[in-house]
C-alpha positions as CSV (number, residue, x, y, z in Angstrom):
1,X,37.7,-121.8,-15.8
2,X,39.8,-123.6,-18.3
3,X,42.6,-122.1,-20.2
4,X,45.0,-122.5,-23.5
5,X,42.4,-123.3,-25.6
6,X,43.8,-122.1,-29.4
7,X,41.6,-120.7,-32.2
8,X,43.1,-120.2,-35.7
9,X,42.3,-117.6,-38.0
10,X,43.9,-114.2,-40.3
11,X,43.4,-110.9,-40.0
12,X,44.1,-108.7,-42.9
13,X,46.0,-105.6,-43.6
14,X,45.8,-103.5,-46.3
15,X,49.1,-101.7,-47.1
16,X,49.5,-99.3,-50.0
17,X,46.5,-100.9,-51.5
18,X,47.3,-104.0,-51.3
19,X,45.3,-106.4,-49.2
20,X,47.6,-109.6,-47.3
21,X,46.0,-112.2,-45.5
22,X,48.3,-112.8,-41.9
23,X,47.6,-116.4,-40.3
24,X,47.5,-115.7,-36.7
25,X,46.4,-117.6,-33.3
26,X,44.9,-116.4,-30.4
27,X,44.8,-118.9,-26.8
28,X,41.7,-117.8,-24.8
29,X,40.3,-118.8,-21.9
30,X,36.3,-119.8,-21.5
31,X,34.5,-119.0,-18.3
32,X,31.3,-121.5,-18.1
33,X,29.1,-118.2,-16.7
34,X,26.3,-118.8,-13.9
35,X,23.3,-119.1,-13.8
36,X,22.4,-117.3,-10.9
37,X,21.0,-117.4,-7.5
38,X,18.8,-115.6,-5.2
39,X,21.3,-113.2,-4.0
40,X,23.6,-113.5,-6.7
41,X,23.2,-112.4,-10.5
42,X,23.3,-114.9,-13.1
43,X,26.5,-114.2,-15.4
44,X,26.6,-115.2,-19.4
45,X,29.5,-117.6,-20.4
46,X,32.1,-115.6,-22.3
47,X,35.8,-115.7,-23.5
48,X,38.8,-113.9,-22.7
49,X,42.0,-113.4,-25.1
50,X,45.1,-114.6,-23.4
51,X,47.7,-114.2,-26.2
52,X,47.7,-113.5,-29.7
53,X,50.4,-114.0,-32.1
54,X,51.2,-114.7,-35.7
55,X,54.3,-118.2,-36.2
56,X,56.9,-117.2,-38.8
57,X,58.2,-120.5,-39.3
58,X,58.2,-121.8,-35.9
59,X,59.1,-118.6,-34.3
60,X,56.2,-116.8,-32.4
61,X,55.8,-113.3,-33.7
62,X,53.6,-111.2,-31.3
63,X,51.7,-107.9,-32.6
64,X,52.3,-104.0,-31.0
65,X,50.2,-104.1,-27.3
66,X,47.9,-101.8,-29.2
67,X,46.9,-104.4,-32.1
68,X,46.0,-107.0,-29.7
69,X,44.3,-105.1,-27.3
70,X,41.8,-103.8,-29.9
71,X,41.4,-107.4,-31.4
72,X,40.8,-109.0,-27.9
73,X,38.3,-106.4,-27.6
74,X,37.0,-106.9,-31.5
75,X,33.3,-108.1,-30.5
76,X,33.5,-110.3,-34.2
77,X,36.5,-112.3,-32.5
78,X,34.7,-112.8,-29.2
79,X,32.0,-114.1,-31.2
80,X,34.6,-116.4,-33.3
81,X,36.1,-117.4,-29.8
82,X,32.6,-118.1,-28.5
83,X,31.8,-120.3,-31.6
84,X,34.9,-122.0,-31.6
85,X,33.8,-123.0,-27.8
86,X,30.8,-124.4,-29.2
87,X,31.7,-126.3,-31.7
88,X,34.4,-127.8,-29.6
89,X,31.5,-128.8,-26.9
90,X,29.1,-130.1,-29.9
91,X,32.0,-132.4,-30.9
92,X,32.7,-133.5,-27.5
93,X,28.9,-134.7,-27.0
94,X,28.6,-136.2,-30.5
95,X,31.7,-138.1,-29.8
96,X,30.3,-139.0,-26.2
97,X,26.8,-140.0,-27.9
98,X,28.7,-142.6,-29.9
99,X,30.9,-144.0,-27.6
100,X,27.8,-144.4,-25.8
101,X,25.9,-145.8,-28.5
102,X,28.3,-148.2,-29.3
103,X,28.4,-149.5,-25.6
104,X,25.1,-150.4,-25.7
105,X,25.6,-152.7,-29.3
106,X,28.6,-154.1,-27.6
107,X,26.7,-155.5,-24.9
């Protein structure tokens, strides 16, 4: 298990009709899953929120207990969180496959 891994992204709140767009971070950690065994069951890889807060300036404002616990709960954030994971692992193997690549023209 890794942790402190940061995604970006706003939530918005309508208030007295008007819609505002709040930036806001959340740190997750990822859990790789297993695949399983004989005797043991095979468990997905998934995500789990560790924080979420919004910066006002360079002040950390967190949100009521109640906001975040329904948001790290909010199945289109795990999804966002499980993208994010992803995405960061796709870069990491492109970046691999040319440093790779470019070893091999070097020699």
């Amino acid at each position: 298990m890794s942790t402190g891994h940061k995604y970006r992204t706003a939530i918005s709140v309508i208030c007295e009709g008007v819609e505002y767009e709040w930036p806001m971070t959340v740190t997750y950690s990822r859990h790789h899953g297993y695949a399983g065994s004989q005797t043991e069951p095979s468990e997905p890889p998934s995500v789990e929120v560790e924080e979420i807060y919004m910066l006002d300036g360079s002040r950390k404002v967190h949100l009521p207990d109640l906001i975040c616990d329904q948001l790290a709960e909010d199945s289109a954030l795990i999804g966002a969180l499980l993208s994010d994971w992803m995405d960061d692992h796709l870069s990491a193997m492109e970046a691999r496959s040319e440093y790779l690549a470019e070893r091999l023209r070097d020699d």
